[in-house]
C-alpha positions as CSV (number, residue, x, y, z in Angstrom):
1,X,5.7,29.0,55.8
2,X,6.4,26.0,53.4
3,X,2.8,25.9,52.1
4,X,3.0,29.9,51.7
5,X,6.3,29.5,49.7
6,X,5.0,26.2,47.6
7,X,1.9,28.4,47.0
8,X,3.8,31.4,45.2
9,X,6.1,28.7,43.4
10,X,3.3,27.3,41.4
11,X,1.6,31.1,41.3
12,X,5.0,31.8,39.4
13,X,5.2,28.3,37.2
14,X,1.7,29.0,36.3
15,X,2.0,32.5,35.1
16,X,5.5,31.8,33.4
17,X,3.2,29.2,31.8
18,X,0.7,31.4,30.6
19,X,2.7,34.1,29.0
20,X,4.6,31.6,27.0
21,X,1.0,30.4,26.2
22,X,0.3,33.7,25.0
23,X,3.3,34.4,23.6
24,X,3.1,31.3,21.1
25,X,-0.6,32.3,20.4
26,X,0.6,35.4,19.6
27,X,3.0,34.3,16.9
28,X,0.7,32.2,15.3
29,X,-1.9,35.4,14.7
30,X,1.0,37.4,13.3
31,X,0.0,36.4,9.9
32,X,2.3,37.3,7.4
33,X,3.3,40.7,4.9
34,X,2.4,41.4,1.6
35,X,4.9,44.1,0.0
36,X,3.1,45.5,-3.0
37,X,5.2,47.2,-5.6
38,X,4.0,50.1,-8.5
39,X,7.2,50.1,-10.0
40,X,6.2,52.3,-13.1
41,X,4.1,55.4,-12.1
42,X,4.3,58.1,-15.2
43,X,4.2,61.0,-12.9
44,X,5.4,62.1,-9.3
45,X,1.8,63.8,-8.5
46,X,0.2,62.3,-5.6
47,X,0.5,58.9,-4.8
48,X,-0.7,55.6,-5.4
49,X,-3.9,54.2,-3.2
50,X,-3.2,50.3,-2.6
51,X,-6.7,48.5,-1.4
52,X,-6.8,44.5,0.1
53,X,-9.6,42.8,-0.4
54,X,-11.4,39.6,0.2
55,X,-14.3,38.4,-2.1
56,X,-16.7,39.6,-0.2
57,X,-16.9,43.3,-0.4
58,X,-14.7,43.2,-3.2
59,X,-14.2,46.6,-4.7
60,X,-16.4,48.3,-2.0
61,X,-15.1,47.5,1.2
62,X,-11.5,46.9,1.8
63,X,-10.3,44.8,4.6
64,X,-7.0,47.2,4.7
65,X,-6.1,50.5,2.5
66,X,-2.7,52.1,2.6
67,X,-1.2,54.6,0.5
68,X,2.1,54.4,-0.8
69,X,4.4,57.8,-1.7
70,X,5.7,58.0,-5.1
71,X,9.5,58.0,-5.1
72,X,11.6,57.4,-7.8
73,X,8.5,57.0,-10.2
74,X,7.4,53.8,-7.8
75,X,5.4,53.7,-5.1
76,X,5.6,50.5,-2.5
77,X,3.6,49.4,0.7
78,X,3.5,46.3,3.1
79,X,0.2,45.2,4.4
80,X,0.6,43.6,7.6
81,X,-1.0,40.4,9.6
82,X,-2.6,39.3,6.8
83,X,-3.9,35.6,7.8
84,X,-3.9,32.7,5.9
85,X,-6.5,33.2,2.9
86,X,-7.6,34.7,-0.6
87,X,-7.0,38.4,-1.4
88,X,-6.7,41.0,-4.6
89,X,-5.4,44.1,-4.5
90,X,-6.9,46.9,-6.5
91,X,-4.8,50.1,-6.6
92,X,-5.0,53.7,-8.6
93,X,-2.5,56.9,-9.1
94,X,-4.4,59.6,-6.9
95,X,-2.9,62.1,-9.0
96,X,-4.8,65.3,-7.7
97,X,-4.9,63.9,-4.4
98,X,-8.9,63.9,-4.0
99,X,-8.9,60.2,-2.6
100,X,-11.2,58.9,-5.0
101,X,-10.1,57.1,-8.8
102,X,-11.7,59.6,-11.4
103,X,-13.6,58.9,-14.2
104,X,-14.8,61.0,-17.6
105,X,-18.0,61.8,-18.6
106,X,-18.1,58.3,-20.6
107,X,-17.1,56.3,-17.3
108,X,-13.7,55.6,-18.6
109,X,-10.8,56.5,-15.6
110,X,-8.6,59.1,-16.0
111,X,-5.8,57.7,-13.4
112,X,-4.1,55.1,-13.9
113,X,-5.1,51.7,-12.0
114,X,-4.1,47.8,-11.8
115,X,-4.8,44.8,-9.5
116,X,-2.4,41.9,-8.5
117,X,-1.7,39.3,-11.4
118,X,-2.0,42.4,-14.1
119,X,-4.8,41.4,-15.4
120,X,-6.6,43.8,-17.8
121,X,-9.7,43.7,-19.4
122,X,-12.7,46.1,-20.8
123,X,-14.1,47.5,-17.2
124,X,-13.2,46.9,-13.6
125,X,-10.6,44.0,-12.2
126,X,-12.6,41.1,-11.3
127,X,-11.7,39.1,-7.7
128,X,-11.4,35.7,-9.7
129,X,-8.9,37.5,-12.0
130,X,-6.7,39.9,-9.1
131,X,-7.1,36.8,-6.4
132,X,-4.2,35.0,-4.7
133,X,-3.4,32.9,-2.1
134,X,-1.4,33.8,1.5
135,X,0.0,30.8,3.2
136,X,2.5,30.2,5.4
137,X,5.0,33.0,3.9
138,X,5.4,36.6,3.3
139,X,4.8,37.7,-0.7
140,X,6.1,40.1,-3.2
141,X,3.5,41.9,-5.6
142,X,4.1,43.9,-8.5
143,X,1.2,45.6,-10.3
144,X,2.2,47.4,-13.4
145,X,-0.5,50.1,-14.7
């Protein structure tokens, strides 16, 4: 009867053990939030299209896409667990809704777009130019258009 009760005492240590193990693993894969902020959107049609990228597949495949409701002539959105590492963030003013950034016969767009650090040039944001770094804290973006 001892060995039977000493048995389920370490059964229970080592599974107390484990899910604090887990727990703590967990917590470190959380990552951490990036709110993105459009504070400045000229109209309340449709609604801003936020895109996170790494430099691979930058500007064709997004690691996470969101889309953020324009309130207030702003639109905001938090991308979750994201792990240490460099990102941009490319987004555009979906103004008819038709999930796709529009362009005139000439190839210039017709919504508005921007990427993190507000850089503009002639053409589309570049990763070296819209890239940051995510550490050990949670950031605050704002992208003007």
């Amino acid at each position: 009867m001892v060995r039977v009760v000493t048995l389920l005492v370490m059964y229970l240590v080592s599974q107390l053990i484990y899910a604090q193990s887990v727990s703590t693993e967990e917590k470190l894969n959380e990552g951490q939030t990036i709110k993105v902020t459009v504070p400045s959107v000229l109209s309340s049609e449709g609604d801003v299209k936020f895109a996170l990228y790494v430099k691979e597949g930058f500007l064709t495949r997004p690691i996470k896409a969101k889309s953020g409701k324009i309130v207030d002539k702003a639109a905001n959105v938090e991308f979750e667990n994201v792990q240490p590492g460099e990102y941009a963030i490319v987004c555009y003013h979906d103004k008819n809704s038709n999930d796709k950034l529009d362009f005139n016969e000439m190839g210039m767009p017709l919504e508005d777009y921007g990427s993190s650090n507000n850089v503009y040039r002639m053409g589309p944001p570049t990763f070296e130019d819209a890239k940051f770094t995510v550490e050990n804290k949670s950031l605050d973006l704002t992208i003007k258009f």
